[in-house]
NUPADREN-52030 format. One record per residue (C-alpha): residue number from 1; residue in one letter; x, y, z. Coordinates in steps of 0.05 Angstrom, whole numbers, plus 5000, padded with zeros to 4 digits. Layout:
resi = NUM resn = A X = X Y = Y Z = Z
...
***
This chain:
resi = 1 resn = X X = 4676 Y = 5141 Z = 6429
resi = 2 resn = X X = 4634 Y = 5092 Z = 6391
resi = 3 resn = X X = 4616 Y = 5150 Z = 6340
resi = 4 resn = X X = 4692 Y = 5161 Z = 6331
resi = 5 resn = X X = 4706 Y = 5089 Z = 6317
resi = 6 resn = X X = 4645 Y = 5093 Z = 6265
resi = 7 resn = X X = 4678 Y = 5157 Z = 6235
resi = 8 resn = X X = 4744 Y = 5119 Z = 6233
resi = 9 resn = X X = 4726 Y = 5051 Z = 6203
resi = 10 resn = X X = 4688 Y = 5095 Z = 6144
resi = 11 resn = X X = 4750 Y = 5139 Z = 6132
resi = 12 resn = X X = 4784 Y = 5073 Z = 6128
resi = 13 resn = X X = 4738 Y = 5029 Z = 6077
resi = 14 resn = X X = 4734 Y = 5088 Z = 6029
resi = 15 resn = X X = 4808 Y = 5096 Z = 6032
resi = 16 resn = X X = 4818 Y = 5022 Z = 6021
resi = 17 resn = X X = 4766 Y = 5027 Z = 5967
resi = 18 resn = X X = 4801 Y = 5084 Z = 5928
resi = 19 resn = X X = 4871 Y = 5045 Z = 5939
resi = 20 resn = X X = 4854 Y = 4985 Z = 5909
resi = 21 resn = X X = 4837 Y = 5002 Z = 5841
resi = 22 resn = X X = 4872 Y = 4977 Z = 5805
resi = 23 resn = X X = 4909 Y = 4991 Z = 5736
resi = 24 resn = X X = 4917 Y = 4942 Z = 5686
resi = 25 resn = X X = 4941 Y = 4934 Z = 5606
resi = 26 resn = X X = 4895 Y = 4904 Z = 5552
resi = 27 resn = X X = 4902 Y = 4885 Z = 5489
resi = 28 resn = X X = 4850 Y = 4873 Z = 5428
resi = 29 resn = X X = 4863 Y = 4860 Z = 5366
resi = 30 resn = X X = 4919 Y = 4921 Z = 5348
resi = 31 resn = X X = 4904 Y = 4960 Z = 5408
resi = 32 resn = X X = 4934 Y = 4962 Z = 5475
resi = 33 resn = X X = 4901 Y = 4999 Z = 5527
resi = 34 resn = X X = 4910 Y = 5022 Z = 5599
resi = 35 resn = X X = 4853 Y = 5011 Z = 5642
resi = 36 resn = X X = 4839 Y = 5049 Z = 5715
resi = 37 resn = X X = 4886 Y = 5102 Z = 5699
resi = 38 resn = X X = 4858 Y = 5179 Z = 5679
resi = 39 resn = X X = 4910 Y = 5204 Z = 5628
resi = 40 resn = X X = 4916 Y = 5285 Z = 5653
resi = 41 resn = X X = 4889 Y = 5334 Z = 5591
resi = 42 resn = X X = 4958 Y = 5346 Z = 5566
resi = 43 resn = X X = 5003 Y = 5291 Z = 5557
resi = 44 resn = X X = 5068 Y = 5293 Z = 5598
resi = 45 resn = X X = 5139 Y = 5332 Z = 5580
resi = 46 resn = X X = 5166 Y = 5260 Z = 5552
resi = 47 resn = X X = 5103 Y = 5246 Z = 5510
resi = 48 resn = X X = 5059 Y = 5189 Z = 5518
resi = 49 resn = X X = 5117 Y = 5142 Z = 5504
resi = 50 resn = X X = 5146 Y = 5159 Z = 5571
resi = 51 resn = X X = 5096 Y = 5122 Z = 5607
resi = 52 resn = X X = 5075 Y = 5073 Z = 5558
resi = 53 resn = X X = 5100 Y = 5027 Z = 5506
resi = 54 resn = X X = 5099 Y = 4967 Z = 5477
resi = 55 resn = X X = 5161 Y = 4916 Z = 5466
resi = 56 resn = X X = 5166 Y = 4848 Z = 5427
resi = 57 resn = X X = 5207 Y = 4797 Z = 5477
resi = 58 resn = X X = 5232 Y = 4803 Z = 5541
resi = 59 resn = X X = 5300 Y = 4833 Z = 5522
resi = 60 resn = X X = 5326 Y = 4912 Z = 5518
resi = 61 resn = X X = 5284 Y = 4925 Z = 5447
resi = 62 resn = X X = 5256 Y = 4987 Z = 5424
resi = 63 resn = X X = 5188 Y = 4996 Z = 5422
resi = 64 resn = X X = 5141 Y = 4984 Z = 5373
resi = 65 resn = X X = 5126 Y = 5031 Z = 5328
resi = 66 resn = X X = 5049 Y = 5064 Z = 5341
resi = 67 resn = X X = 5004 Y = 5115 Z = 5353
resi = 68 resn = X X = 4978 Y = 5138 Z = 5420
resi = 69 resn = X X = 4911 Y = 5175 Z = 5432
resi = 70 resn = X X = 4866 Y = 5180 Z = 5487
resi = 71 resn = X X = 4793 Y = 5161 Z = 5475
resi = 72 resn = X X = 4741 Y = 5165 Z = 5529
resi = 73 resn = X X = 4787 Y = 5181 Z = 5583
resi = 74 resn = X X = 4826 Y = 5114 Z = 5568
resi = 75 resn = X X = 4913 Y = 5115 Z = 5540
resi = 76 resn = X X = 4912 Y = 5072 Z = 5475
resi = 77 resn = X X = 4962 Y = 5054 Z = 5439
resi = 78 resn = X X = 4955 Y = 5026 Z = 5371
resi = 79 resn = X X = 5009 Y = 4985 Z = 5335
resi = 80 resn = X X = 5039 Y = 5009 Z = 5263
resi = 81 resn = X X = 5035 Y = 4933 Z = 5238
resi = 82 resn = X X = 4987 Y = 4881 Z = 5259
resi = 83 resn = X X = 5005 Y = 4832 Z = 5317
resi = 84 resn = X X = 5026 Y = 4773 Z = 5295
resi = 85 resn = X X = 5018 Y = 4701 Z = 5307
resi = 86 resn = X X = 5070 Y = 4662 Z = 5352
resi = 87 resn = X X = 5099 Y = 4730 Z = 5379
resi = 88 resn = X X = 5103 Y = 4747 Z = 5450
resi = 89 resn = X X = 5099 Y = 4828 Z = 5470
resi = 90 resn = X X = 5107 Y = 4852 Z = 5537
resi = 91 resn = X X = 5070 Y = 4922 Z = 5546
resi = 92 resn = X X = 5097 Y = 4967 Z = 5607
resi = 93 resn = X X = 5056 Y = 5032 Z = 5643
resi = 94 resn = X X = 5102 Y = 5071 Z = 5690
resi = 95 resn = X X = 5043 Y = 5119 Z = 5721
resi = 96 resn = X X = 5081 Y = 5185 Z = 5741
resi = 97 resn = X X = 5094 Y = 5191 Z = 5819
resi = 98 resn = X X = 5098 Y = 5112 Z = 5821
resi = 99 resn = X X = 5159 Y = 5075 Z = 5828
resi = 100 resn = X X = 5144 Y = 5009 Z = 5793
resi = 101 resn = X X = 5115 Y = 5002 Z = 5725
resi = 102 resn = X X = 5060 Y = 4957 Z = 5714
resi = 103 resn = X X = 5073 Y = 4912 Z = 5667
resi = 104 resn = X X = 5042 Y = 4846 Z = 5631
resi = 105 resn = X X = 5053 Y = 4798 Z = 5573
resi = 106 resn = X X = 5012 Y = 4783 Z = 5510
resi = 107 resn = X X = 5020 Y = 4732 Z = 5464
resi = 108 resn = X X = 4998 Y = 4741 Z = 5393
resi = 109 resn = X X = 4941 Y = 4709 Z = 5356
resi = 110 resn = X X = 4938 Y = 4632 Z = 5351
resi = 111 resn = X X = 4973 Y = 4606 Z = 5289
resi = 112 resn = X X = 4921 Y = 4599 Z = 5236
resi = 113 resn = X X = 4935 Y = 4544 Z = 5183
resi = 114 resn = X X = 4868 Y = 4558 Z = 5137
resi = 115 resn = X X = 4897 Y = 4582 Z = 5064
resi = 116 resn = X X = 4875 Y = 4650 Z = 5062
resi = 117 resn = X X = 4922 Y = 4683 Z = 4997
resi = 118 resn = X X = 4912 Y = 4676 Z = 4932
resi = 119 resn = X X = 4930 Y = 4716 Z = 4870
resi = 120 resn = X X = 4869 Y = 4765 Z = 4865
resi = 121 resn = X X = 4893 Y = 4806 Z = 4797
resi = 122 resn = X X = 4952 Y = 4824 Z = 4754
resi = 123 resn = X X = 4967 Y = 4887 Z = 4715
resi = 124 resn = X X = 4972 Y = 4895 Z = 4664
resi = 125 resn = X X = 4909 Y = 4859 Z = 4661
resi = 126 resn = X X = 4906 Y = 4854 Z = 4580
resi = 127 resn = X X = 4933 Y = 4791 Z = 4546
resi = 128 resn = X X = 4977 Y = 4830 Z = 4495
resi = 129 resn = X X = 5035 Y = 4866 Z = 4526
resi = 130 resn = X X = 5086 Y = 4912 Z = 4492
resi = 131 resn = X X = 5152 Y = 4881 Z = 4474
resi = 132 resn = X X = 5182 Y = 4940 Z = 4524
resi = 133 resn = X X = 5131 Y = 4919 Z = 4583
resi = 134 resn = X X = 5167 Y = 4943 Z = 4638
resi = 135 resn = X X = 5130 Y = 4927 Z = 4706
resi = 136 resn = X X = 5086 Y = 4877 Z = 4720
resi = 137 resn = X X = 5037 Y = 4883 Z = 4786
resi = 138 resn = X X = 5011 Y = 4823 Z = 4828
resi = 139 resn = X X = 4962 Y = 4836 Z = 4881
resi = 140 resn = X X = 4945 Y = 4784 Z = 4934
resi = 141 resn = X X = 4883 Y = 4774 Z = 4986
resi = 142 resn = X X = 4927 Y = 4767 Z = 5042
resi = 143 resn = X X = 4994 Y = 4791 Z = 5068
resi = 144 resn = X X = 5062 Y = 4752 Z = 5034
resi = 145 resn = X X = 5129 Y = 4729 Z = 5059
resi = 146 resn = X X = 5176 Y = 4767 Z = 5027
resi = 147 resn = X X = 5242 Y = 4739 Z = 4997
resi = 148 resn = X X = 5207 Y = 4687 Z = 4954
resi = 149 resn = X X = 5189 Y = 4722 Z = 4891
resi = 150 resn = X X = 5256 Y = 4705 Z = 4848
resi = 151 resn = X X = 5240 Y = 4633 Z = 4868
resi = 152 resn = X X = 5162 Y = 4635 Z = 4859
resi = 153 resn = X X = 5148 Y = 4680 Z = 4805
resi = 154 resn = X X = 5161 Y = 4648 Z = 4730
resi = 155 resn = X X = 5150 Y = 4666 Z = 4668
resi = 156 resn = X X = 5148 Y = 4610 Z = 4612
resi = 157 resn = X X = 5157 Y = 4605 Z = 4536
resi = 158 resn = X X = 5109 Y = 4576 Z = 4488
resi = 159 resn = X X = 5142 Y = 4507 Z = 4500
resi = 160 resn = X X = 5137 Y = 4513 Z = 4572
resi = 161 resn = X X = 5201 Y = 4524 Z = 4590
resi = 162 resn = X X = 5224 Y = 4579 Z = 4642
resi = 163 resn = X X = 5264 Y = 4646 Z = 4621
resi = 164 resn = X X = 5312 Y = 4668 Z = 4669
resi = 165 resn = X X = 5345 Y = 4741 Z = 4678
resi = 166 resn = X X = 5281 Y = 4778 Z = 4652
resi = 167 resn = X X = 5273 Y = 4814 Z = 4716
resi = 168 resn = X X = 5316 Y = 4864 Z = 4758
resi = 169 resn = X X = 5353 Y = 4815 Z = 4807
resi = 170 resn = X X = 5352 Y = 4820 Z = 4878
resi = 171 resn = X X = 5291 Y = 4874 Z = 4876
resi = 172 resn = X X = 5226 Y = 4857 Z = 4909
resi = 173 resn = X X = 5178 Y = 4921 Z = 4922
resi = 174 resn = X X = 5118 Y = 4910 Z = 4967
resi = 175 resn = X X = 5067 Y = 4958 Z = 4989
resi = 176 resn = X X = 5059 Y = 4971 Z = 5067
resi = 177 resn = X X = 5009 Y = 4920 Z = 5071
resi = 178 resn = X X = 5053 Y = 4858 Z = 5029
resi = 179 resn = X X = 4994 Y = 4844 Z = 4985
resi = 180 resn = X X = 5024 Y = 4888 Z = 4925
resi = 181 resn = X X = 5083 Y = 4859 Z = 4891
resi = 182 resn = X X = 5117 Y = 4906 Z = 4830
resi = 183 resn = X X = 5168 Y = 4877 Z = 4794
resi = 184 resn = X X = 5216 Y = 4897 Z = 4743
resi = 185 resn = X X = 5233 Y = 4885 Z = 4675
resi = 186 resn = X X = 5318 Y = 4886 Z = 4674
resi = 187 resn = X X = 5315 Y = 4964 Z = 4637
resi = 188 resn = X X = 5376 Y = 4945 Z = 4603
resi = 189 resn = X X = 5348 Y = 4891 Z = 4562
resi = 190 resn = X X = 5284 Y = 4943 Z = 4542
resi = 191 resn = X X = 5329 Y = 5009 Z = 4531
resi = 192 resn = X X = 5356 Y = 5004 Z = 4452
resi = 193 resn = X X = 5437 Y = 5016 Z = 4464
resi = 194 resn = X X = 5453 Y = 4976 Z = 4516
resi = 195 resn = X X = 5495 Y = 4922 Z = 4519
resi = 196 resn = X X = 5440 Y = 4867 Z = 4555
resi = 197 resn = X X = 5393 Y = 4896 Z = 4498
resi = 198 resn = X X = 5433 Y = 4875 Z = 4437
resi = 199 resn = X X = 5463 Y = 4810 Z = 4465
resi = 200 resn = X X = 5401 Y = 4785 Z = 4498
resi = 201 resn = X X = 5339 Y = 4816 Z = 4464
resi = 202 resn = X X = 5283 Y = 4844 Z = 4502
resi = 203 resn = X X = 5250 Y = 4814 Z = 4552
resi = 204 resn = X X = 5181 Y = 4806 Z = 4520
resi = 205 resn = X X = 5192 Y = 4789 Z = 4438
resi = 206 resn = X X = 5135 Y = 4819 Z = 4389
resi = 207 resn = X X = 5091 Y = 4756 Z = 4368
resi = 208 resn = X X = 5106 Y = 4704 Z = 4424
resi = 209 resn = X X = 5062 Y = 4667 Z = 4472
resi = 210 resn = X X = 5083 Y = 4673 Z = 4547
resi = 211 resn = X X = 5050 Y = 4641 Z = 4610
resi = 212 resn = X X = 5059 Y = 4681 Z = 4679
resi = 213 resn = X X = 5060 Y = 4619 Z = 4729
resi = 214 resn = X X = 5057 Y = 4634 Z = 4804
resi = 215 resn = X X = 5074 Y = 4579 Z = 4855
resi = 216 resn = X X = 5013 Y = 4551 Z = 4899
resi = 217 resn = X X = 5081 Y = 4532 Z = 4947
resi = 218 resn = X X = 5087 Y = 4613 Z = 4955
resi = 219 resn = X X = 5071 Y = 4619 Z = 5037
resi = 220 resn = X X = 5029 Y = 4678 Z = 5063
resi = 221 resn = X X = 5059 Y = 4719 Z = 5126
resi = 222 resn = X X = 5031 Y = 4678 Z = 5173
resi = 223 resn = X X = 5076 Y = 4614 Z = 5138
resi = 224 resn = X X = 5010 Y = 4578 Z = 5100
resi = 225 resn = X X = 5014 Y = 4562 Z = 5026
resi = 226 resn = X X = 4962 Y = 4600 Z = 4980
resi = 227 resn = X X = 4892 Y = 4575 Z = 4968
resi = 228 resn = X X = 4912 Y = 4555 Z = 4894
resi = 229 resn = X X = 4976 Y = 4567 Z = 4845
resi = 230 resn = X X = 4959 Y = 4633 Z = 4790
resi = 231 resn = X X = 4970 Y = 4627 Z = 4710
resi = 232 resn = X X = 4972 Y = 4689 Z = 4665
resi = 233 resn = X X = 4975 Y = 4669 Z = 4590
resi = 234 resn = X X = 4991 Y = 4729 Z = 4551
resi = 235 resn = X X = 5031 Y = 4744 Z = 4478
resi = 236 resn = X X = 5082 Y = 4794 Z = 4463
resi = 237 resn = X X = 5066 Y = 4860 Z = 4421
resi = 238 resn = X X = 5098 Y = 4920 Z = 4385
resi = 239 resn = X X = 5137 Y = 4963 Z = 4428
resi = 240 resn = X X = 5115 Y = 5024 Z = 4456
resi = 241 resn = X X = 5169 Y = 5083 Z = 4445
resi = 242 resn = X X = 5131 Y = 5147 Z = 4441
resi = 243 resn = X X = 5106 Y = 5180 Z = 4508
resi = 244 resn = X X = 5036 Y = 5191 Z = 4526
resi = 245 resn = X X = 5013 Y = 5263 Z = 4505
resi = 246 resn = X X = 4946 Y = 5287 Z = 4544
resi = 247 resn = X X = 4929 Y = 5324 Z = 4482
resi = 248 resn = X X = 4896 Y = 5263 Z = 4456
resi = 249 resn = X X = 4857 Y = 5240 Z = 4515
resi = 250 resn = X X = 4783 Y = 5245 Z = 4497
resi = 251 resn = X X = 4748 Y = 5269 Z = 4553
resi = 252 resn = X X = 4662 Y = 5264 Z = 4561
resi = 253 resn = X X = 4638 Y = 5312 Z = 4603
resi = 254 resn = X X = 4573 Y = 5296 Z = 4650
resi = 255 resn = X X = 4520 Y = 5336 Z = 4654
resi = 256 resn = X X = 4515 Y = 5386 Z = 4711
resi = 257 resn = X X = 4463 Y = 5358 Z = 4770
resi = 258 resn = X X = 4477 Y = 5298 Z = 4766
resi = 259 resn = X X = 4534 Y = 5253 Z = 4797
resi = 260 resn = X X = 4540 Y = 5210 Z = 4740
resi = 261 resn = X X = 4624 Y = 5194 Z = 4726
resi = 262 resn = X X = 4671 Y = 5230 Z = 4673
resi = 263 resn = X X = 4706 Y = 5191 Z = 4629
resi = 264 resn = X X = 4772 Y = 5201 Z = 4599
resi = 265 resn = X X = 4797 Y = 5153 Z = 4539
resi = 266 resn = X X = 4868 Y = 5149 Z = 4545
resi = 267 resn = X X = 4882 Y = 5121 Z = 4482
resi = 268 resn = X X = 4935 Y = 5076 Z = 4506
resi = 269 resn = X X = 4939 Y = 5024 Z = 4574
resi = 270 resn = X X = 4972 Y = 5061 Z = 4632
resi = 271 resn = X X = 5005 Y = 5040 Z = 4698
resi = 272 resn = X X = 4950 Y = 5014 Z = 4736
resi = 273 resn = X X = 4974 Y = 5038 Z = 4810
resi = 274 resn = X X = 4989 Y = 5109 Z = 4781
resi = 275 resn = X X = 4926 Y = 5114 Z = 4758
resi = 276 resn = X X = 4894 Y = 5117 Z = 4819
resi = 277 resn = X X = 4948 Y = 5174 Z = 4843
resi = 278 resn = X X = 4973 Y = 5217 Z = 4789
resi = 279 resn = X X = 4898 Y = 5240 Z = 4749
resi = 280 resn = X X = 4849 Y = 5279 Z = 4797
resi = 281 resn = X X = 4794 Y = 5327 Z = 4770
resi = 282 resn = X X = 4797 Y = 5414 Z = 4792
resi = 283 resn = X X = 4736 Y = 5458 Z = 4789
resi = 284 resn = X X = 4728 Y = 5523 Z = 4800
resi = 285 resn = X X = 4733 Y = 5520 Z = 4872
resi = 286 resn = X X = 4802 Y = 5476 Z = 4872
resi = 287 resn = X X = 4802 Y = 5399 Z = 4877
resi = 288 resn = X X = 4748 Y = 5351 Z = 4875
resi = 289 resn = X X = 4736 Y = 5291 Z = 4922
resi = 290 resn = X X = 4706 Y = 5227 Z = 4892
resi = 291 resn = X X = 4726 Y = 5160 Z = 4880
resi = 292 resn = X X = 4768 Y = 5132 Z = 4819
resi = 293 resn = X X = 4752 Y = 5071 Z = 4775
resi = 294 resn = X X = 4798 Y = 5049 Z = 4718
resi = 295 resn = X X = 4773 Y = 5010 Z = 4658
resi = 296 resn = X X = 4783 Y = 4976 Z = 4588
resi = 297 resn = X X = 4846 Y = 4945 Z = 4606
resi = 298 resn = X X = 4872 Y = 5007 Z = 4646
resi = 299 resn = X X = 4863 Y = 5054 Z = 4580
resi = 300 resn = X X = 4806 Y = 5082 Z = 4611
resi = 301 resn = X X = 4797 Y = 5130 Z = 4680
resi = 302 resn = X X = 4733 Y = 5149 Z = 4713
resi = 303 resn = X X = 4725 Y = 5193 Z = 4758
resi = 304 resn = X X = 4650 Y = 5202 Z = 4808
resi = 305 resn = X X = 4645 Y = 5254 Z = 4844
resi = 306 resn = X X = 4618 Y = 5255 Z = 4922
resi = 307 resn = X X = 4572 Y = 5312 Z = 4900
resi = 308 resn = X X = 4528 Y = 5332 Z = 4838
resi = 309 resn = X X = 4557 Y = 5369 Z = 4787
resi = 310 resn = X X = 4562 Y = 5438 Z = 4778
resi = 311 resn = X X = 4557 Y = 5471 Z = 4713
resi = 312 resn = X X = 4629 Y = 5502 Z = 4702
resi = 313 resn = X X = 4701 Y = 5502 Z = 4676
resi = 314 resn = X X = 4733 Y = 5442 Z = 4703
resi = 315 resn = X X = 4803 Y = 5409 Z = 4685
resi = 316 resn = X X = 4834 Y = 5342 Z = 4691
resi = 317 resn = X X = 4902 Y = 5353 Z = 4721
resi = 318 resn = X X = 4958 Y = 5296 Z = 4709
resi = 319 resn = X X = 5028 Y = 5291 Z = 4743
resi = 320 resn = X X = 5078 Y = 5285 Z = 4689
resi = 321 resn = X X = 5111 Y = 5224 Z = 4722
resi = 322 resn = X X = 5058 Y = 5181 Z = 4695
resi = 323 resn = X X = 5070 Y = 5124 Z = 4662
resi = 324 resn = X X = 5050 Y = 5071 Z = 4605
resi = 325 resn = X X = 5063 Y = 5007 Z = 4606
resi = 326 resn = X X = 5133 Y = 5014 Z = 4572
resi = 327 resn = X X = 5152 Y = 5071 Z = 4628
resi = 328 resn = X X = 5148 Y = 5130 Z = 4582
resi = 329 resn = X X = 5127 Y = 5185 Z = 4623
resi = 330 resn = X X = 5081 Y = 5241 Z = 4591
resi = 331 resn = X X = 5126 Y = 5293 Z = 4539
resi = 332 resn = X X = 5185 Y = 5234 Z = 4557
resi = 333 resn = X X = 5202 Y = 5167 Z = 4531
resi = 334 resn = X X = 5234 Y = 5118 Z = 4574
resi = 335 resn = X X = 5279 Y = 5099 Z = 4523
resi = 336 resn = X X = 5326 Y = 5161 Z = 4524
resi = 337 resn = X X = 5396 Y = 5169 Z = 4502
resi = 338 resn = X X = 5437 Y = 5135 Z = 4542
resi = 339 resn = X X = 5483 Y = 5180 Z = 4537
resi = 340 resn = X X = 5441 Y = 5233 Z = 4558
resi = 341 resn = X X = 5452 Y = 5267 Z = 4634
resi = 342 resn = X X = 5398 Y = 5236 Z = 4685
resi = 343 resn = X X = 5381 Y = 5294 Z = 4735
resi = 344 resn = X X = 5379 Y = 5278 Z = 4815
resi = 345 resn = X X = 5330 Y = 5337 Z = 4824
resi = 346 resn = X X = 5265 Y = 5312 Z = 4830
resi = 347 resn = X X = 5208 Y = 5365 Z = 4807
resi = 348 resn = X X = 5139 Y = 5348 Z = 4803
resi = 349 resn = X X = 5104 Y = 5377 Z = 4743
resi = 350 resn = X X = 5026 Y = 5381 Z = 4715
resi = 351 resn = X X = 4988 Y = 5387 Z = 4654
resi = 352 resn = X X = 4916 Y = 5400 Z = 4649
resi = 353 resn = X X = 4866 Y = 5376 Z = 4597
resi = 354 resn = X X = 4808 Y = 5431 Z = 4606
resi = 355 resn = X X = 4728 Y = 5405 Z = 4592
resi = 356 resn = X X = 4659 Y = 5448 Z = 4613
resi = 357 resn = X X = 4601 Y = 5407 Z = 4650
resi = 358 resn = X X = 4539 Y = 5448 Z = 4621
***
C-alpha cells in the first residue's frame, strides 16, 4: 500500500511538472518569439501563419507583414518594418490541439526625442550641374516622415529667393528604408518642344548660382526635427543632350594576383544610385563578386574584387537603362521626339566594354 501511494504521488509530480510548462511570446527588438513550444520539423498545412502572427491594435487587422523561421528549436517571427515607438501589437500563438490561443501585448520602443537625422550627402555631389539636371538624390542618417518634401525641400536663386514648380508635383520616392529621397525635375520644362519648356525655361539656367536649402524643421519617423538644416550651393551648366556611349569609357586593368580595384573613367557624371546596380565586372567563369566604389564626382566606378585576380579576358557589362545626370540612357537621349511612340514593353539590354588582366 504505502509503495503504491509512493508510485502514485511520483506519477503525479512529474505529470504536474510536464503540465505546467508553460508557453509564452517574446519580443526583442524586431523579433517575436514563442517560447516552451517545439515547432514539429515541417511546418503545418496552413503555414506558420496559422499558428502565429502578429497584429498592431486590438481590432480585426491583418497581420504584420514578416518572415517566420525556426532557429534552435524556437518559432520566430521577424517583422518586415521595424517596431515603432508609441505603437501597441498584440502577438497571438494558437498551439494545434489547443483550444485557446495564447496571446500577449507589446508596446513599442519608448519615444526617443534625441535628434538623430541629418542630411548625410546629395547627388549629384559636384557643384556644377547641367542645365537638363534631372534628379536630384538626398540621403539621410535616419528614417523620414514622408509627405513633407514639397514643403521642406527649396531651391533658391542667387538673390535668395525661392523657385517654385521646378519639381514633378505630388511625387515623393523613398527607398524601403525612408533615408533615400529622389526627386524630380518637371521633364516638361527639360525636354526641348514642350509647352512648360518654351514658356517657363528649364529648370536649372546655364551660368546661374543656386542654393539647395533643406529645412532643420523636417521631422524624422519617429516625429524629432533633424540635428541641423542642409545647404547645397551649386551653379547651372551646359546641357547635356547626347547619351553616354561605353565606347569611350577608359578602362585600367589590374594586374593579375593581386586584388587591387579596376577603374573605369566614365568620361561624364552618372546617376549615382545606378551606379551601384547597372555596371558589374564578368570573367571567364561568369560574374564577379566584390564591392563597388564610385568616385570623382560619380564620373568614376571601381570595382575590388573578393578574390585576387586571375589573368584572363574579362568584360565590364552595363545595363542600357543607365543614366547621366540629364537621364539619357546609353545609345538614347532623354530628350527624344516628342512625337515619337514611347513603348510599354520593358526589355532589359547590355553592352560590354572587354579589357585583359595580364
Amino acid at each position: 500500500m504505502t509503495r503504491w501511494l509512493v508510485a502514485l504521488a511520483a506519477v503525479l509530480v512529474l505529470g504536474t511538472t510536464a503540465g505546467s510548462q508553460s508557453v509564452s511570446i517574446q519580443l526583442e527588438g524586431n523579433t517575436f518569439t514563442v517560447v516552451g513550444w517545439q515547432p514539429p520539423a515541417a511546418p503545418p498545412a496552413g503555414g506558420w501563419p496559422s499558428v502565429f502572427a502578429v497584429y498592431v491594435g486590438t481590432g480585426d487587422v491583418p497581420p504584420l507583414l514578416g518572415t517566420y523561421a525556426v532557429e534552435r528549436g524556437t518559432l520566430t517571427f521577424r517583422a518586415t518594418y521595424p517596431i515603432s515607438s508609441g505603437v501597441r501589437y498584440r502577438a497571438s500563438f494558437h498551439q494545434p490541439g489547443q483550444r485557446t490561443a495564447v496571446e500577449r501585448t507589446f508596446d513599442g520602443p519608448s519615444k526617443s526625442t534625441t535628434p538623430l537625422a541629418r542630411v548625410e550627402r546629395v547627388y549629384p555631389s559636384a557643384d556644377v550641374l547641367p542645365s537638363n539636371q534631372l534628379r536630384l538624390y538626398i540621403y539621410f542618417t535616419a528614417p523620414m516622415s514622408r509627405g513633407e518634401a514639397a514643403s521642406r525641400v527649396h531651391v533658391l536663386d542667387g538673390g535668395g529667393k525661392e523657385l517654385s514648380a521646378l519639381f514633378l508635383p505630388g511625387e515623393e520616392l523613398w527607398d524601403p528604408a525612408a533615408q533615400r529621397l529622389t526627386m524630380t525635375f518637371d521633364p516638361g520644362r527639360i525636354k526641348r518642344g514642350l509647352t512648360s519648356n518654351e514658356k517657363m525655361g528649364p529648370p536649372i539656367a546655364e551660368g546661374r548660382r543656386y542654393t539647395l536649402a533643406i529645412d532643420r524643421d523636417w521631422r524624422d519617423a519617429r516625429g524629432v526635427a533633424m540635428i541641423e538644416g542642409y545647404r547645397k550651393l551649386f551653379r547651372g551648366g551646359p546641357a547635356v543632350r547626347t547619351p553616354p556611349d561605353q565606347r569611350t569609357w577608359r578602362v585600367t586593368p589590374p594586374r593579375a594576383g593581386t586584388a587591387d580595384p579596376l577603374v573605369v573613367d566614365l568620361g561624364r557624371a552618372m546617376n549615382y544610385p545606378l551606379l551601384l546596380r547597372m555596371l558589374q565586372v564578368s570573367g571567364p567563369r561568369g560574374g564577379l563578386d566584390g564591392t563597388i566604389a564610385v568616385a570623382r564626382n560619380e564620373s568614376e566606378w571601381r570595382f575590388t574584387p573578393r578574390a585576387a585576380w586571375q589573368a584572363g579576358a574579362y568584360r565590364v557589362v552595363a545595363d542600357t537603362r543607365l543614366e547621366d545626370l540629364a537621364g539619357n540612357r546609353i545609345g538614347q537621349p532623354f530628350d527624344i521626339d516628342v512625337f515619337e511612340r514611347v513603348t510599354e514593353h520593358i526589355t532589359t539590354d547590355t553592352v560590354a566594354v572587354p579589357f585583359a588582366v595580364r
